[in-house]
C-alpha positions as CSV (number, residue, x, y, z in Angstrom):
1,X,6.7,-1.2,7.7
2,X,8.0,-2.3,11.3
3,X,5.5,-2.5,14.4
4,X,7.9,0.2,15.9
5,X,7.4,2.6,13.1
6,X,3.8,2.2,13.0
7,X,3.9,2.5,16.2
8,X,5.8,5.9,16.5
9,X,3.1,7.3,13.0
10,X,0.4,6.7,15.0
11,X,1.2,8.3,17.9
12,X,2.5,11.1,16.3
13,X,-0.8,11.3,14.3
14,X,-2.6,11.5,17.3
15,X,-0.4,13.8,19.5
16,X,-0.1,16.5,16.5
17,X,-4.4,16.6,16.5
18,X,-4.6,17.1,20.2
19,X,-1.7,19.8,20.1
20,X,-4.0,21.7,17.4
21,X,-6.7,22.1,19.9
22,X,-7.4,25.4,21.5
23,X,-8.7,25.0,25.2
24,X,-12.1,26.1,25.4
25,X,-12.1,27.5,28.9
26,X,-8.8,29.0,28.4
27,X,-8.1,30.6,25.1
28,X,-4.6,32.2,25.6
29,X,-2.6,28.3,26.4
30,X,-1.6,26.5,24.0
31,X,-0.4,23.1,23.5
32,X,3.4,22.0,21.9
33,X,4.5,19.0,21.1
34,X,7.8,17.7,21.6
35,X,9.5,15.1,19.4
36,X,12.9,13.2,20.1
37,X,12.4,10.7,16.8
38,X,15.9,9.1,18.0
39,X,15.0,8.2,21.1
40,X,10.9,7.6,20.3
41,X,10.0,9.8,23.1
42,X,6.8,12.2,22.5
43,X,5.9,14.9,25.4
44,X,2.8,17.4,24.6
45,X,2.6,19.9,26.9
46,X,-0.1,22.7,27.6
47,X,1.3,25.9,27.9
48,X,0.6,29.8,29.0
49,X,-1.1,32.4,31.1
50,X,-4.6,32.8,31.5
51,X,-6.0,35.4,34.2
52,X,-2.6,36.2,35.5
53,X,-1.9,32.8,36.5
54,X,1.2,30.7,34.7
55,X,0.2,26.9,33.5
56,X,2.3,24.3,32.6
57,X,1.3,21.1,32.1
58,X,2.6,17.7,30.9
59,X,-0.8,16.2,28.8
60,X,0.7,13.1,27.3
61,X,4.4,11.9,27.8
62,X,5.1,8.9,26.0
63,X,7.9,6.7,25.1
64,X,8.4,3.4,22.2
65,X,10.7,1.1,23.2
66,X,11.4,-2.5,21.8
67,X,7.6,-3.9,20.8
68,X,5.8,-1.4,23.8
69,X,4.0,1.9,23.7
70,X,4.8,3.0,27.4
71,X,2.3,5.7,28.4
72,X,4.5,7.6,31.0
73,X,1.9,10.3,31.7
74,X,-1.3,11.2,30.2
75,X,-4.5,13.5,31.0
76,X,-6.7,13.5,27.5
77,X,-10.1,12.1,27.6
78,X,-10.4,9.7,25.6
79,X,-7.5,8.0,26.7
80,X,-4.0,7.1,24.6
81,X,-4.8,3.7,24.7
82,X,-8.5,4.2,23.8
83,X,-7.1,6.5,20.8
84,X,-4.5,4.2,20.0
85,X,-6.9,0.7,19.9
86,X,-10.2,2.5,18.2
87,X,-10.3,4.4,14.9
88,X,-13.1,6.4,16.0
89,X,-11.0,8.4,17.7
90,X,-8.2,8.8,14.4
């Protein structure tokens, strides 16, 4: 397997985990992940209403090209990059 298809499992991997997670504080968002496999793009973004107010937020925008990860936008704690370099976090 190429670098740029391991590359695009494990990010995927680790995207689809943090889009299964239910916010804590606010129950009624939820996450969706978007996936352009042609163009290696990934965007999860959290979604919804909670006490009358509308959220929308990009979590994690993230794009393969050539031999690179480029981590456009991100807000997770651990990082992508910690995630992505330490299998505690798999």
């Amino acid at each position: 397997m190429d670098r740029i298809n391991q590359y695009k499992i494990s990010v995927k991997n680790i995207l689809e985990n943090l889009a299964k997670r239910v916010p804590n504080n606010r129950p009624t968002l939820s996450n969706h992940l978007i996936i352009n496999d042609s163009q290696s793009e990934f965007i999860l973004i959290l979604n919804g209403w909670h006490n009358n107010k509308h959220y929308y937020n990009v979590v994690a925008h993230v794009e393969i090209t050539e031999d690179k990860i480029l981590i456009h936008e991100e807000s997770i704690d651990p990082t992508l990059y910690e995630r992505l370099i330490d299998p505690k976090y798999t």
